[in-house]
Every structure is written in C-alpha cells, then in structure tokens.
C-alpha positions as CSV (number, residue, x, y, z in Angstrom):
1,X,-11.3,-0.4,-16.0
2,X,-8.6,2.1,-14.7
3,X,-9.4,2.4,-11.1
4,X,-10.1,1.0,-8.4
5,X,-13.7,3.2,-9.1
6,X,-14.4,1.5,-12.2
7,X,-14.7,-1.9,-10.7
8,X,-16.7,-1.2,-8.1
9,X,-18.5,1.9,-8.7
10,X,-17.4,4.5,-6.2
11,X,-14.7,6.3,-5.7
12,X,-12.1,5.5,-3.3
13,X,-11.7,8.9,-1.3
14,X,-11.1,9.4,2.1
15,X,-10.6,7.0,4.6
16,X,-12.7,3.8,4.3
17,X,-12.1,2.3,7.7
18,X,-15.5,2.0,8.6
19,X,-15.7,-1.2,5.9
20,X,-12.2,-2.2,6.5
21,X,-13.4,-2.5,10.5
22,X,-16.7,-4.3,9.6
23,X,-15.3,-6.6,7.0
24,X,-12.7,-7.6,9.2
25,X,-14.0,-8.1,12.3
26,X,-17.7,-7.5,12.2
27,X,-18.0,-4.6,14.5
28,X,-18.4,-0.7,14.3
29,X,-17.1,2.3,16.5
30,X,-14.2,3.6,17.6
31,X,-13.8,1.5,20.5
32,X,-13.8,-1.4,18.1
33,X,-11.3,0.2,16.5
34,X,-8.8,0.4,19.2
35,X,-9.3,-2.8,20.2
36,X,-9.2,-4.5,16.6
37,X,-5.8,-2.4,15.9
38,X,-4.5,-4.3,19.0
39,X,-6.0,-8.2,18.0
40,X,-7.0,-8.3,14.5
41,X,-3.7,-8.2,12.3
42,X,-5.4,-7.8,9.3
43,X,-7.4,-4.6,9.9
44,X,-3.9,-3.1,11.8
45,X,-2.4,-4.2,8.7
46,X,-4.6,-2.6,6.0
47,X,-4.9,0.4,8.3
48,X,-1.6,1.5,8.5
49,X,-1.2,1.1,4.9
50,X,-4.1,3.4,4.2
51,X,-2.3,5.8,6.9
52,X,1.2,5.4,5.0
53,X,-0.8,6.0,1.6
54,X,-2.2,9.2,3.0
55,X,0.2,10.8,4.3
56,X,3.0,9.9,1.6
57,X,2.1,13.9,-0.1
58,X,0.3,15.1,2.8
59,X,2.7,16.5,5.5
60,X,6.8,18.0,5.3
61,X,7.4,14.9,6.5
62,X,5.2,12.4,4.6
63,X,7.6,10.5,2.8
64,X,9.5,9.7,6.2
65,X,6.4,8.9,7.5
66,X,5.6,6.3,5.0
67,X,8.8,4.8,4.8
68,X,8.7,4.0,8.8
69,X,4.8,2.6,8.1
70,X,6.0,0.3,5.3
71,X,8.9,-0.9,7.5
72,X,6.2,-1.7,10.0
73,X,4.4,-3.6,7.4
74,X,7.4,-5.6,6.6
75,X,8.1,-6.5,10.0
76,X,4.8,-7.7,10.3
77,X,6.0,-9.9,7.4
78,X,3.8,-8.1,4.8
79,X,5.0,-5.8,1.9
80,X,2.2,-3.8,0.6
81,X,3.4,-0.9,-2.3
82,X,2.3,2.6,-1.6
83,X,1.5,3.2,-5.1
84,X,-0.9,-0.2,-4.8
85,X,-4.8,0.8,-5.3
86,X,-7.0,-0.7,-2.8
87,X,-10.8,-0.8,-2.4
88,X,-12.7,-0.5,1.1
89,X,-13.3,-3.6,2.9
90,X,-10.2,-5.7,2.5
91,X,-9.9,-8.6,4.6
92,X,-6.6,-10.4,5.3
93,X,-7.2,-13.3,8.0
94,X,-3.7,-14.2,8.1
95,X,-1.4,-10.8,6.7
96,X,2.0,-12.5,6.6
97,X,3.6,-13.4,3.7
98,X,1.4,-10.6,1.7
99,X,2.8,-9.4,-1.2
100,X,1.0,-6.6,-3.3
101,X,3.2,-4.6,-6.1
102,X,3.1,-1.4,-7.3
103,X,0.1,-0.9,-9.7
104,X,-2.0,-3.7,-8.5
105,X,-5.6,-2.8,-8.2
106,X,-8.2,-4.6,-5.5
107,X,-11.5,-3.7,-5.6
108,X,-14.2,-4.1,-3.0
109,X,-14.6,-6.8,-0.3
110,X,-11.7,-8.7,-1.4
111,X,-10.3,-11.7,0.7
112,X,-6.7,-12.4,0.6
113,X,-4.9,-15.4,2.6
114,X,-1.7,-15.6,3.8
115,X,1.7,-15.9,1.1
116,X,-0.7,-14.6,-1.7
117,X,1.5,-12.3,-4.5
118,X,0.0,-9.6,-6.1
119,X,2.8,-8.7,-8.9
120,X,4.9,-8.0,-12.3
121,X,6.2,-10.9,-14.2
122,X,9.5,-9.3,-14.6
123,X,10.8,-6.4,-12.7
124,X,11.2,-4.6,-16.6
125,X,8.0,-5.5,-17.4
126,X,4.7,-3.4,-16.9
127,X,1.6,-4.5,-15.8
128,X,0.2,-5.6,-12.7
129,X,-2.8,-8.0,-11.6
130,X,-6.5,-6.5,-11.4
131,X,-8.8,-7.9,-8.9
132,X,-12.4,-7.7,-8.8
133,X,-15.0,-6.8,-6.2
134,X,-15.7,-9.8,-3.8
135,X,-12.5,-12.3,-5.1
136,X,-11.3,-14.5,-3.2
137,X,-7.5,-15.2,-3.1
138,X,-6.7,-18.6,-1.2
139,X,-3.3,-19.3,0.5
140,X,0.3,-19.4,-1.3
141,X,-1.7,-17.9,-4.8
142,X,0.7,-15.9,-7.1
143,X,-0.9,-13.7,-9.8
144,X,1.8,-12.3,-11.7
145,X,1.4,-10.0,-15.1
146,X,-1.4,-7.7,-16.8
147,X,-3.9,-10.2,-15.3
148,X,-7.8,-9.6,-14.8
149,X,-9.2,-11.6,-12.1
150,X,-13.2,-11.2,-12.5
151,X,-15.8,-10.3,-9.4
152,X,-16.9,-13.0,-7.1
153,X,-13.6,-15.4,-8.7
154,X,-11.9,-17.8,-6.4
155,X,-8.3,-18.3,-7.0
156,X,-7.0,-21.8,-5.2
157,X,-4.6,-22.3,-2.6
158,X,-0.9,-22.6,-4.4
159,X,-2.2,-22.1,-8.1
160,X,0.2,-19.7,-10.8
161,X,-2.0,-17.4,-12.2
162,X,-0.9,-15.7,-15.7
163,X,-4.3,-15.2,-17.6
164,X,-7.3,-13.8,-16.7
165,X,-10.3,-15.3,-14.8
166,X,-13.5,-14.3,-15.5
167,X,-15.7,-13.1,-13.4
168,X,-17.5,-15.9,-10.3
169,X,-15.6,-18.9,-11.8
170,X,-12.4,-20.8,-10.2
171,X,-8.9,-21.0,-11.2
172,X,-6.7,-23.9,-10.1
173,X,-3.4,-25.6,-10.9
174,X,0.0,-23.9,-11.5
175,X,-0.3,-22.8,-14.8
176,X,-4.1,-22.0,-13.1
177,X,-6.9,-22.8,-15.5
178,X,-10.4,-22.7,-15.1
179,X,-11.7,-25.8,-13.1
180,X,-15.5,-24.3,-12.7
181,X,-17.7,-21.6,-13.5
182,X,-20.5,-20.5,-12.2
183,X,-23.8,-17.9,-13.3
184,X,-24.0,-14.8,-10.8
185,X,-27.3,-15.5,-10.0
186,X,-27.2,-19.4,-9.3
187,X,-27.3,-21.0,-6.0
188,X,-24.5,-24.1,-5.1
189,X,-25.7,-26.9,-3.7
C-alpha cells in the first residue's frame, strides 16, 4: 500500500467535502456547509486543510496561501502537514491537540479524538504511521514510526503505538499490544 488509493480503493482526487460534510455532521448541501464551517470544528478543520493542500501548487501565491491556512490550523490548536495524505470522510470530534506528520496516510472514514499523534519516531528517521479505512483513534493515542494500523482497528485512549495492528482488532497499553481481536464479519455482543 502506497496511497491513500490503495487502502481504500479510490483515488483521492478533487475535493471530497461532500463525505467530509456527511461524516461529520450528517447533513448535505451547501447550506450545511456554511453552517457546519461556523459550528462543527472538525469539518472547518479538515476543510481548510484540504483548501491549504490544494492550493499549495495551484496559484502565484499558493505557498502564501498555505502557510496562512496552516497557521489557522495551529491556532485552532491543531497541526496537520501539507504533505500528509488523507482519505474522504475524516471525522475529528474534538480537533485540538491534532497532530499529523508529514507522510502519514489516513484512509477512509477515519475517527480521530482529540491529542492523537500521527508521526516519525525521530525527526532523522523516515517513516510515518498508515491508517486504515474505518480506524478508530481514541483520545491522547501516539503512533509513531513505519507503523500499519489495519481497517476497522481501534487504538485506545493514551496507548504508545510502535508496531502494527492488524486489521478490526484493539491495541492498548503504552507499549500498545493487542488486547482483542475480532473476525470482519462477527457481531459483538
């Protein structure tokens, strides 16, 4: 998996914000957008990351552009790299205290909570976390390193992750380790 479009599928062109809108607040339409830009810090957050991502090569003055959208990310107490990949539908309840590096990849329907870090282990070192379709990222998580976490995981609240998860199991504890895993198909109780 390279891309963002190997985990989930499709491709990750143009401007999803038709999924980001209805994974974040349920709703469709322009008019929902203007109003979920105003009180849903989440989709204001992921949508003027996508616009700073688009227009970083687009315009004369794209680079400007993006460095005045990231500083409006960070005021927002969020820091989300340009050079990040990031599947439609993203939802972040609770945006501050975000953290995603350069080079980290989330696919599809992905739930993030708030002080979750996407990142390298060392600033020399290369690599950066993988996230599948449908994960699910709890509060205070930090996923550090060429990590893999598999579609439909759950990371828990506060837990260190440095190896992979595989895919619709749960990762707990700080160094996490598996605590369950579960078949795609099965039903909880």
């Amino acid at each position: 998996m390279s891309s963002v479009e190997g985990m989930s599928g499709k491709s990750q062109a143009g401007f999803p914000w038709r999924e980001d809108l209805m994974a974040n607040t349920g709703r469709s339409g322009v008019g929902a957008a203007f109003v979920a830009m105003l009180t849903s810090p989440g989709f204001a957050v992921i949508t003027t990351w996508r616009i700073a991502k688009m227009l970083r090569f687009q315009t004369r003055w794209g680079h400007q552009i993006t460095w005045l959208l990231v500083r409006a990310l960070m005021r927002r107490g969020c820091y989300i790299s340009v050079l990040a990949e990031i599947g439609p539908g993203l939802i972040l309840p609770h945006p501050t205290g975000v953290v995603i590096g350069e080079g980290a990849r989330i696919g599809r329907s992905v739930m993030l909570y708030h002080n979750v870090t996407l990142g390298r282990r060392a600033w020399d070192e290369p690599g950066c976390p993988t996230i599948g379709d449908g994960a699910v990222i709890y509060t205070g998580a930090v996923i550090v390193g060429p990590t893999s976490i598999g579609a439909g995981a759950n990371v828990a609240a506060n837990a260190v992750v440095t190896r992979d998860v595989p895919p619709h199991s749960v990762a707990a504890g700080a160094p996490a380790r598996i605590v369950r895993s579960e078949a795609p198909g099965r039903l909880r109780a």
